[in-house]
FIBAVO-333548 format. One record per residue (C-alpha): y negated, z negated, x negated; residue in one letter. Coordinates in steps of 0.25 Angstrom, whole numbers, plus 2048, in hexadecimal, padded with zeros to 3 digits. Layout:
   north    up   east   residuo
       Y     Z      X         A
...
This chain:
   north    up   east   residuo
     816   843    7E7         X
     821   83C    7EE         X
     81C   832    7F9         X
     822   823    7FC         X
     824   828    80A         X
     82C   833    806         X
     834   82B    7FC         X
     836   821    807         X
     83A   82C    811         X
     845   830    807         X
     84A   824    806         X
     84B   821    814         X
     852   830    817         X
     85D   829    80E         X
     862   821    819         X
     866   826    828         X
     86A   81C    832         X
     879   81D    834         X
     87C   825    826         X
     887   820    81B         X
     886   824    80F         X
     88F   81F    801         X
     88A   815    7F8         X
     88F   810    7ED         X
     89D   811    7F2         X
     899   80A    800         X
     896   813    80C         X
     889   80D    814         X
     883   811    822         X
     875   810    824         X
     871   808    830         X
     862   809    82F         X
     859   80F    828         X
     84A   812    82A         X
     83C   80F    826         X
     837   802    82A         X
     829   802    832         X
     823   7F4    837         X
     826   7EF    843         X
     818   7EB    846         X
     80C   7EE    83F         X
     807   7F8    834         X
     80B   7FE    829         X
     819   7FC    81F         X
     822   7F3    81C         X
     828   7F2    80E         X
     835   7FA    812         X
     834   808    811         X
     844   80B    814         X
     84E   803    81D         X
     85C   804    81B         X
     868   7FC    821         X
     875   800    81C         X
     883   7FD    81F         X
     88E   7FC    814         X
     899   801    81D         X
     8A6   7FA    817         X
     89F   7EE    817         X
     895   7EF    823         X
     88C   7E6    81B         X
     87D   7EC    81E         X
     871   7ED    813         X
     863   7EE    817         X
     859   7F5    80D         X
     84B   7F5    80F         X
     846   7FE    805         X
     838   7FD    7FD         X
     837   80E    7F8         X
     82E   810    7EB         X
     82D   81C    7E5         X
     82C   81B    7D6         X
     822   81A    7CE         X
     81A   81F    7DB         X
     817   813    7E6         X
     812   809    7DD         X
     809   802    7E9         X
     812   7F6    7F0         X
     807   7F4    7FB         X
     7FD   7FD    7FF         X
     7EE   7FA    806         X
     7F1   7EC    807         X
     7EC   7E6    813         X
     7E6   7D5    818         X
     7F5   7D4    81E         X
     7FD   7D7    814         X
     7F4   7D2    808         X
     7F7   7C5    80E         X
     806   7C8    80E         X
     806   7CA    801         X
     7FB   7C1    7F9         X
     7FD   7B4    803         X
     7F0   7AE    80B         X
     7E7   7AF    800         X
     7E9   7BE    7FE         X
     7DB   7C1    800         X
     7D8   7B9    7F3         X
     7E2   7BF    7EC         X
     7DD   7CD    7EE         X
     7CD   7CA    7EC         X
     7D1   7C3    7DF         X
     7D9   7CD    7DB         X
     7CE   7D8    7DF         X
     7C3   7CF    7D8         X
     7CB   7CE    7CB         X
     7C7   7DC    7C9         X
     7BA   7DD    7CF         X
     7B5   7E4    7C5         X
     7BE   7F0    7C5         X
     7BB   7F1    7D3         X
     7AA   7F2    7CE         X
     7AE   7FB    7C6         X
     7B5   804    7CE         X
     7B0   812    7D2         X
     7AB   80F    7E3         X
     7A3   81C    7E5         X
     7A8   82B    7E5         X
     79F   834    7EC         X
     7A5   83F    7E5         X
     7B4   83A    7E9         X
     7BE   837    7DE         X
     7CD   837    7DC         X
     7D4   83A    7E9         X
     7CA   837    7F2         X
     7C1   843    7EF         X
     7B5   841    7F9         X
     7AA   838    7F8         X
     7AE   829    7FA         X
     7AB   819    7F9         X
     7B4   810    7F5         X
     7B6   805    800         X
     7C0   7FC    7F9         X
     7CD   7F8    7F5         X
     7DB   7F7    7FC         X
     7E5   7EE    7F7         X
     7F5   7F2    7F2         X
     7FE   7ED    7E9         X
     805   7F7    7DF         X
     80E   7F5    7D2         X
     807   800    7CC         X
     80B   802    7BC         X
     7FB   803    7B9         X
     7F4   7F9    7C0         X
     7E7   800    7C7         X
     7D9   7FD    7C3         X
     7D8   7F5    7D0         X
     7E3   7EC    7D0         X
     7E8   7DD    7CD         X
     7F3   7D7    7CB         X
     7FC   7D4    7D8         X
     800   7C5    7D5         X
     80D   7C4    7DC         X
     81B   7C0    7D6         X
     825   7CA    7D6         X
     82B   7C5    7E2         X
     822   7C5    7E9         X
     81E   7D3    7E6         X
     82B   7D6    7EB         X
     82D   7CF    7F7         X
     81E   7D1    7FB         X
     81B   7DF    7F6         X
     829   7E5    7F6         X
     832   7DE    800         X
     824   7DB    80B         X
     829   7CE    80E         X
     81E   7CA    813         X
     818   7D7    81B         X
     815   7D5    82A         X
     824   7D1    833         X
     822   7E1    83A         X
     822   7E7    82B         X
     82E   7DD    828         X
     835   7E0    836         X
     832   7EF    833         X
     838   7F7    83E         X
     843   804    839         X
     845   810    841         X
     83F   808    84C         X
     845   7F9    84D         X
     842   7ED    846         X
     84A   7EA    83B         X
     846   7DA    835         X
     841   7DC    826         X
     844   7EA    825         X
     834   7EA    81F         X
     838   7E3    815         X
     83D   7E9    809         X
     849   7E6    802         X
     84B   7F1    7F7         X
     843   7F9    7EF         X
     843   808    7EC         X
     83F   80D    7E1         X
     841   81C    7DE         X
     83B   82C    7DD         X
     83E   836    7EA         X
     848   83E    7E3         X
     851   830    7DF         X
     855   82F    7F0         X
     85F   838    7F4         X
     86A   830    7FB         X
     869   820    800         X
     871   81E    7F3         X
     865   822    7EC         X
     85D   818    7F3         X
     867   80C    7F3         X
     869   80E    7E3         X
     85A   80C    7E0         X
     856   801    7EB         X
     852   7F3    7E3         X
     855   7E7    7EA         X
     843   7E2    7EA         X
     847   7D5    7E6         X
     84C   7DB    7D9         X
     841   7E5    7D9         X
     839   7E6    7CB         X
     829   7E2    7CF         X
     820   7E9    7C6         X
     811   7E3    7C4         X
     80A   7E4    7D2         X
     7FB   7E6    7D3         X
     7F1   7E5    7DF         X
     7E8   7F2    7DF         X
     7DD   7F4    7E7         X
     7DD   804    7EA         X
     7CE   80A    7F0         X
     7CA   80F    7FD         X
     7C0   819    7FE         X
     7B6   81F    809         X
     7B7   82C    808         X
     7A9   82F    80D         X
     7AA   83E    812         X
     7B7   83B    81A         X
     7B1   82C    820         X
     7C0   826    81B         X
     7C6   81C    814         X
     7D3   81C    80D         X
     7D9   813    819         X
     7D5   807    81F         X
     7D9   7FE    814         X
     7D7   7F1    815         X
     7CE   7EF    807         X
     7D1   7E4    7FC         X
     7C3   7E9    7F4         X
     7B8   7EC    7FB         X
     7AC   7F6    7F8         X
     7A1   7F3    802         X
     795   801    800         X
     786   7FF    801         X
     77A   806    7FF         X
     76D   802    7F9         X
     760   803    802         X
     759   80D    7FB         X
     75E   81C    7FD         X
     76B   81F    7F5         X
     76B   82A    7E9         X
     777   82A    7E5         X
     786   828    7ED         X
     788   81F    7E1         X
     77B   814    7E7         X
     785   811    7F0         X
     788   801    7EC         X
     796   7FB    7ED         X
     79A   7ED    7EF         X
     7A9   7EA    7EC         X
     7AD   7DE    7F4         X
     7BA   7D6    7F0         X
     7BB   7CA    7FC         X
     7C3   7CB    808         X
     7CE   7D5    804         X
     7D4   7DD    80E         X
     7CB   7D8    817         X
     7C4   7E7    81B         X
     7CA   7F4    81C         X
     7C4   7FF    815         X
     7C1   807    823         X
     7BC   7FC    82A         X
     7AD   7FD    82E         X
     7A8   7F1    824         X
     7AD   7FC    81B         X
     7A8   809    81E         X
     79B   807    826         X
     794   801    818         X
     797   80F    812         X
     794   817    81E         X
     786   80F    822         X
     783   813    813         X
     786   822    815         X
     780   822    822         X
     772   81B    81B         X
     772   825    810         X
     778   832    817         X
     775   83B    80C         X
     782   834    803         X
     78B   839    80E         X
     788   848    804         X
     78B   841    7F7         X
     798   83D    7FD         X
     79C   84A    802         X
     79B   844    810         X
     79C   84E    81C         X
């Protein structure tokens, strides 16, 4: 399967600084292009290729900063949301937002499956759940585990889309080195398969002007993080919107499955899923009832 980075790579390798090329009928130079990286900070910004061009008859310059979606593949629009950017997004009462929308379906979340000595799915050794992370995906089929996100279209788009509103070193992202203002801040959208980008014309013919851009119904999911109990790890050190705090009773355990889970919903995003608050519940319990550390396969 074809990655986004990959996708995003081939779209970049359209564009060389200094190159011309013919489009419709107008010869354009490119000035710069690269991939733009925060200028302080972690992580990304919304812009995933940066392109300046220059129509060389009329030496008037265009600046795409380009969102890349492969289709019908990279349905998540942000990924492991973390405190900073829920703020960003929801406004000062974003933890509110987020426990009401987790509590609406608190009972999906009761009745969910917590406990997997034996592994399940991907994650084939014997694990815990922790939690919850929080994204934001315009998945066709709404997960079990979502709501609703209520935003208008717009400002899905200039939120979610554009990042408007990301930190000022993701929105003065640097490309190729320097600091170019706004360049994390994305403009155009990409939609399109690997195959499709063969040439910049390829590119140019698909790019969608985001404030024209079509917003399908956008959901807040929350996606599990486990313990793998063998390995001691997490899946990251994701900040969790759901919480899964372990306890044990005081008798002696019979079963992995005595093991008691308390799902809690306040503060949101408030503890990461490998931080000590976290873990040492679940590793006092193994280390009080050594002989679970068999049942889970752990080493």
């Amino acid at each position: 399967m074809v990655s986004n980075s990959e996708f995003e790579r081939r779209v970049r390798d359209q564009f060389e600084e200094g190159q011309k090329f013919i489009y419709k009928e107008e010869q354009y130079q490119v000035i710069v292009a690269g991939k733009p990286r925060p200028s302080s900070g972690r992580g990304e910004c919304k812009t995933d290729c940066y392109v300046k061009l220059k129509n060389i008859s009329t030496s008037q310059e265009r600046e795409l900063k380009i969102s890349c979606k492969l289709i019908n593949i990279n349905d998540f629009q942000e990924n492991k949301i973390k405190a900073s950017r829920a703020e960003q997004i929801f406004g000062p009462n974003w933890q509110d937002i987020i426990q009401g929308k987790s509590e609406e379906i608190r009972d999906k979340f009761l009745s969910t499956g917590l406990n997997y000595p034996e592994g399940k799915g991907r994650t084939k050794e014997g694990h815990l759940i922790l939690g919850w992370k929080l994204e934001i995906s315009s998945e066709k089929n709404p997960r079990t585990l979502s709501r609703p996100l209520d935003l208008s279209d717009n400002q899905i788009r200039e939120s979610i889309y554009k990042g408007v509103d990301q930190d000022q070193g993701k929105v003065d992202s640097k490309v190729n080195g320097i600091i170019v203002a706004g360049s994390g801040v994305a403009n155009y959208m990409l939609e399109a398969n690997l195959e499709d980008i063969q040439s910049p014309g390829d590119v140019l013919d698909r790019l969608v002007n985001i404030d024209e851009f079509p917003i399908k119904p956008h959901h807040m999911i929350f996606t599990s993080n486990a313990y793998r109990i063998n390995s001691g790890e997490t899946d990251g050190n994701r900040p969790l919107a759901v919480r899964v705090v372990w306890k044990s009773p005081s008798q002696k355990l019979s079963s992995p499955y005595d093991l008691i889970p308390k799902i809690e919903f306040h503060d949101p995003l408030g503890v990461k899923s490998n931080s000590n608050t976290m873990r040492e519940n679940v590793d006092l319990i193994f280390n009080e009832f050594p002989e679970l550390n068999i049942k889970y396969k752990k080493k």
